[in-house]
C-alpha angles and dihedrals in degrees: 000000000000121000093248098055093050102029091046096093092048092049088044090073097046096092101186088089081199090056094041083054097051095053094042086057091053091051099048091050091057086048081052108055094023111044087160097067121085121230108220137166117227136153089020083291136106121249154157125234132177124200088345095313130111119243101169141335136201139217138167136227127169099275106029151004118235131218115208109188093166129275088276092048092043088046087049088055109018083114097058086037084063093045088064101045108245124140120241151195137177106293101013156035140208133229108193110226088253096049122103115247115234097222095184087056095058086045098055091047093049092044085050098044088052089050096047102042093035086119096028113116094181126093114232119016110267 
């Protein structure tokens, strides 16, 4: 299924149209360079999955969407997350709204996430 079928319900409530736009670019990028993976909504949140394993997921807030690719994958590129200046925890960072996407970035961690769980059959890393 395409990002826009399954994702539609989840962009529908995003009411900055600017801001709906931005993050359905970034979706169907991901669509794009990675047709394996499988867009799913859980948890109320965009993702992506492979084989039964999470590789990234998505959520909003006012004044950003956030990327959260997992801690191992955040550790691997917290210094190119800090290059871009996006701010980070953990688990996550955040893109302001008016901030350019690296898209090279997203597609490095999610390159990464599907090597490195490419025998995983769990969902998320222990």
């Amino acid at each position: 299924m395409s990002v826009i079928t399954v994702f539609s319900p989840f962009l529908e409530k995003i009411e900055n149209e600017n801001h709906k736009a931005q993050l359905l670019e970034v979706l169907e990028y991901i669509e794009g360079k990675f047709p394996e993976l499988e867009p799913v909504v859980k948890w109320n949140q965009p993702l992506f999955q492979t084989h039964g394993t999470f590789i990234i997921g998505f959520s909003t807030a006012k004044a950003h969407f956030s990327v959260a690719p997992e801690n191992v994958t955040m550790e691997k590129f917290c210094d190119r997350i800090a290059a871009n200046g996006y701010s980070q925890t953990k688990g996550m960072f955040r893109i302001k709204w008016s901030d350019q996407v690296d898209y090279n970035l997203l597609h490095d961690m999610i390159a990464f996430n599907i090597e490195d769980k490419k025998d995983f059959d769990l969902f998320w890393r222990k």
